[in-house]
N, C-alpha and C positions, 0 to 999 in steps of 0.2 A: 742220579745223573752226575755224573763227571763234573766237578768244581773249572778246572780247565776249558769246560763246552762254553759253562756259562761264562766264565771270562771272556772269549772270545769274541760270541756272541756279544756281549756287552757294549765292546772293546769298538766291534764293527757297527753298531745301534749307535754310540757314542759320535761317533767319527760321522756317520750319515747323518744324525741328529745334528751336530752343528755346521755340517753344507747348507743344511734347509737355514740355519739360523741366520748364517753369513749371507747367501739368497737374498733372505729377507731382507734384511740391513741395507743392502744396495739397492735393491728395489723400493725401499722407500724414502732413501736419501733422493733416488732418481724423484721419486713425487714430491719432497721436499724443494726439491730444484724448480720445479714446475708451478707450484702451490707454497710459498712459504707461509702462508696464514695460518697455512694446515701444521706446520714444523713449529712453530709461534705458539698454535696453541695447547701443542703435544706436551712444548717445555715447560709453558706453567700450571698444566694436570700433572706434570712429573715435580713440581716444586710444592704443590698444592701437597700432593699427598706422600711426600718429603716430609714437611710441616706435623701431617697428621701422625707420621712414626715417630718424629722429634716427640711429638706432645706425648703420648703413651708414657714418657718416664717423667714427666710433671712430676711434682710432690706435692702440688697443691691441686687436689682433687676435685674442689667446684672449677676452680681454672680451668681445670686442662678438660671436665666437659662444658664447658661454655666455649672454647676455643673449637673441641674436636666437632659440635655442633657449626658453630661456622664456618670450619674449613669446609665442612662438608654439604654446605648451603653455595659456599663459592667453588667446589668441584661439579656438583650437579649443573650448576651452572655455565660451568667451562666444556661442561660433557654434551649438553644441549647444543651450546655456540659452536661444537664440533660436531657433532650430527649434522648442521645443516651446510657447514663446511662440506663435509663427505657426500650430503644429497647433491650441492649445488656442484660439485666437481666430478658426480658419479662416481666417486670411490667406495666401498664399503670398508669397514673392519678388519675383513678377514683378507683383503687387501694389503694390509700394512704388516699382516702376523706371519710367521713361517708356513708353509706348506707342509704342515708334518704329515705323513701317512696315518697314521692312529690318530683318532680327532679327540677317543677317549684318554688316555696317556699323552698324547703328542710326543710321541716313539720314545720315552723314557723306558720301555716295557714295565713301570711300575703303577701302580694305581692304591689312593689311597682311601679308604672310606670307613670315614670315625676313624678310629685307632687301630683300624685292620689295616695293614697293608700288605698286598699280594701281588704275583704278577699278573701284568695286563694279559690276555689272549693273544695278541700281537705278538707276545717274547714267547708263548707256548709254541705258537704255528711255528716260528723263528726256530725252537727247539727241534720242534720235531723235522721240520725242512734236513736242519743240519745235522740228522741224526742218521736222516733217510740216506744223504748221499754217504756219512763214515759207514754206513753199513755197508757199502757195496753193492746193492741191490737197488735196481731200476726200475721195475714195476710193480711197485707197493700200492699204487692206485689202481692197477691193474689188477694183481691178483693177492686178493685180500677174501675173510670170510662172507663180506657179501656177494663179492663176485663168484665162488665158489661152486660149481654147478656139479652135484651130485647126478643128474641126468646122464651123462654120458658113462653111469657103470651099470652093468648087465642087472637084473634082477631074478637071473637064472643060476641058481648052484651048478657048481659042476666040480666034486672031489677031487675026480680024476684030472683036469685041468689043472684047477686050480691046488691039491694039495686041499683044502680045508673047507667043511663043510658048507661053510655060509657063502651068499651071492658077493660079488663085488660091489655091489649097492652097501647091501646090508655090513658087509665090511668098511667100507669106506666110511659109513657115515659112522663108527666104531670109532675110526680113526679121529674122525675131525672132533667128536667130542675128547678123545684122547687130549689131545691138540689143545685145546679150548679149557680143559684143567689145568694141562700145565702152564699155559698162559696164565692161568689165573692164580698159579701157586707155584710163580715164578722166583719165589724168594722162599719156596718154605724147604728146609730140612728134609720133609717127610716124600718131597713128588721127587720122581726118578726122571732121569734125563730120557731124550726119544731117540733111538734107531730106526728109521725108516731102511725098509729092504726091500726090493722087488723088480722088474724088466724097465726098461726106459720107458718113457710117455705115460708109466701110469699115475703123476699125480705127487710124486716126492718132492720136486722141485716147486711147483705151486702150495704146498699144504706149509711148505717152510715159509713161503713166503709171507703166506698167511699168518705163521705164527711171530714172524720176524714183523709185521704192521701191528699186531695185537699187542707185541709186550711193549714196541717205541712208543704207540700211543699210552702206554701206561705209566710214561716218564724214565723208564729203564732203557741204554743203549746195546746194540747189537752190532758183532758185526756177521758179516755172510763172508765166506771165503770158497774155494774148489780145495779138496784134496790135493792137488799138486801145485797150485800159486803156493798154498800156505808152507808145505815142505821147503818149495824155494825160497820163501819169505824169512821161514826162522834160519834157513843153513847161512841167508844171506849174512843175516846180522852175525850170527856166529862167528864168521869166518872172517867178518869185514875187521880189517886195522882200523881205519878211522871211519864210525859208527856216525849217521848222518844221526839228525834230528829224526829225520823222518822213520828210520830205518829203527830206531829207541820206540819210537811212539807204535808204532803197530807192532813190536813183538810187545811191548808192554800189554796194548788192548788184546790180544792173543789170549793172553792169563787174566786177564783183569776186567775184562767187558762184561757185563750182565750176562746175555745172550751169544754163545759163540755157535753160528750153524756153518758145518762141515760138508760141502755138498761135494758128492761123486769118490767118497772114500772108496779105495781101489784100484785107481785109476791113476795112479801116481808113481812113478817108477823107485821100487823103494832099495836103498840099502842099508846098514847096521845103524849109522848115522840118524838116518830117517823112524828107522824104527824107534831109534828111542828118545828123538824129539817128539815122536807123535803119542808113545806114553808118557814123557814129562808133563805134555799138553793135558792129557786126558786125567791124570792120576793128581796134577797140580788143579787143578780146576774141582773136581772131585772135593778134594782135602778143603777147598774155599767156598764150595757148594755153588761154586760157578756153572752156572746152567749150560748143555748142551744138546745141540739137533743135530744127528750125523743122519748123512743118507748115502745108500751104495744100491748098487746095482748088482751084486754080492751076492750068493746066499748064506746062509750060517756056516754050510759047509765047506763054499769057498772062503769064508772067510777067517775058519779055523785053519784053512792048510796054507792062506798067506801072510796072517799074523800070531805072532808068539803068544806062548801062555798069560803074560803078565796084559796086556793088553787085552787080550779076548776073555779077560776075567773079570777086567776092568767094565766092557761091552755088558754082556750077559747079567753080573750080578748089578749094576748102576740103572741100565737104561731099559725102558719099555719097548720090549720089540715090536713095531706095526710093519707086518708082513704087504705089502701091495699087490692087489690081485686083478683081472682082469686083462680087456684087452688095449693096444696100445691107440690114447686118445688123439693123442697130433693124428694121427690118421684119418682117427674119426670125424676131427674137425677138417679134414681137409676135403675131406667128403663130401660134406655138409655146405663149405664154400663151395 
């Protein structure tokens, strides 16, 4: 993950973490206001156990446990006299302390136990939340591997249809295991990037999705882009005289993201320019073993006669081609409604 995410992240946890702090403070000057016995007795539990960090660097070692013992005889003390302060004015504890969202952390995202320290769960969701929206894609709780419903593909061959022996069941679910390796061998050398091909509605755009929820949960970022945003996106920065921030950070993530999926390759009005920001793309990522998911609507054939040699050599020998078969599902489902 991107050292920059975490910053951020951090940066906004930080800044949240002390509204709750500042909160607190007001709200319990207000009970101060109301109750001074209670403010009276806060200050000399906070003098008390002042006292007991002074004594810690004693040098004379039955002193300072005779001392640390009865400071600590006169805290418990002061701690009782304040329980019944808080029963008799109905206040509790947690009363007078911040409201942090995480009760384990109290939104630091860190947690420490023994000598281990890691992040809370709290900074992981926080991770992942913000990882979902730089990816571009919006229904990652929607269409993900459990939501997945191999039902809607035929369990009837047909060659002739379809070009390739097997059903679109039995293809499909080909694919999702496809799918489901390279997520899991999203950083090795050895697993080849995925070309998804096939007619709309059968399942390209959901099986990305799928695989774009599988690798963010696995702490690696993504982004999703269209064939033709991204063309506009790199010529932008290319051509721009004064390069915004924003405009630097997304050609950066372009080359440099875990995960970059390419959806509706095809479909992009290309010319010489384009053509070969879209092999810097492919051939720079390649050489960094930067993973990628193209998908078109394409078939092999058309898409040797719309892109050049250097590019369709780059396709063919890199990536796993999964053919999409069957009939078109929005249909299906609209059916079915």
């Amino acid at each position: 993950m991107d050292n920059q995410i975490y910053k951020e992240i951090l940066k906004k946890r930080d800044s949240k973490r002390q509204k709750k702090i500042d909160e607190a403070i007001i709200k319990k000057n207000k009970i101060y206001q109301d109750y001074p016995e209670l403010e009276n007795i806060d200050k000399q539990i906070n003098m008390v156990a002042l006292n007991i960090a002074r004594n810690i660097v004693s040098s004379d070692e039955i002193t300072r446990q005779i001392e640390k013992e009865n400071m600590k005889l006169k805290l418990d003390k002061l701690e009782n006299e304040k329980n019944k302060i808080l029963k008799k004015i109905n206040i509790t504890r947690q009363d007078l302390e911040p409201d942090f969202d995480c009760k384990i952390c109290n939104d630091t995202g860190i947690i420490t136990e023994g000598k281990i320290t890691s992040f809370c769960n709290c900074f992981k969701q926080d991770i992942l939340n913000y990882t979902y929206k730089q990816s571009n894609i919006l229904k990652l709780d929607e269409e993900n591997f459990k939501t997945f419903d191999s039902g809607y593909y035929s369990n009837k061959p047909n060659k002739e249809k379809y070009g390739i022996e097997k059903s679109p069941l039995e293809n499909i679910e080909i694919i999702k295991k496809i799918s489901l390796d390279f997520c899991k061998n999203i950083k090795s050398e050895n697993s080849k990037n995925l070309l998804f091909t096939g007619n709309t509605g059968l399942g390209k755009t959901f099986l990305s999705n799928c695989i774009a929820r599988e690798v963010i949960q696995k702490g690696f970022n993504v982004v999703y882009q269209t064939s033709p945003i991204l063309m506009d996106q790199i010529l932008e920065y290319k051509f721009s005289y004064d390069k915004t921030d924003e405009q630097k950070e997304k050609y950066n993530k372009i080359f440099n993201v875990d995960l970059l999926i390419i959806d509706d390759l095809g479909t992009e009005t290309m010319n010489n320019n384009k053509f070969t920001e879209l092999f810097n793309i492919i051939n720079t990522r390649l050489l960094n073993n930067k993973k990628m998911v193209i998908s078109t609507n394409l078939t092999l054939n058309d898409l040797y006669n719309r892109y050049d040699e250097r590019i369709l050599s780059r396709l063919i020998g890199n990536f796993t081609i999964c053919k999409f078969i069957g009939d078109d599902i929005r249909l299906k489902k609209k059916k079915i409604k």
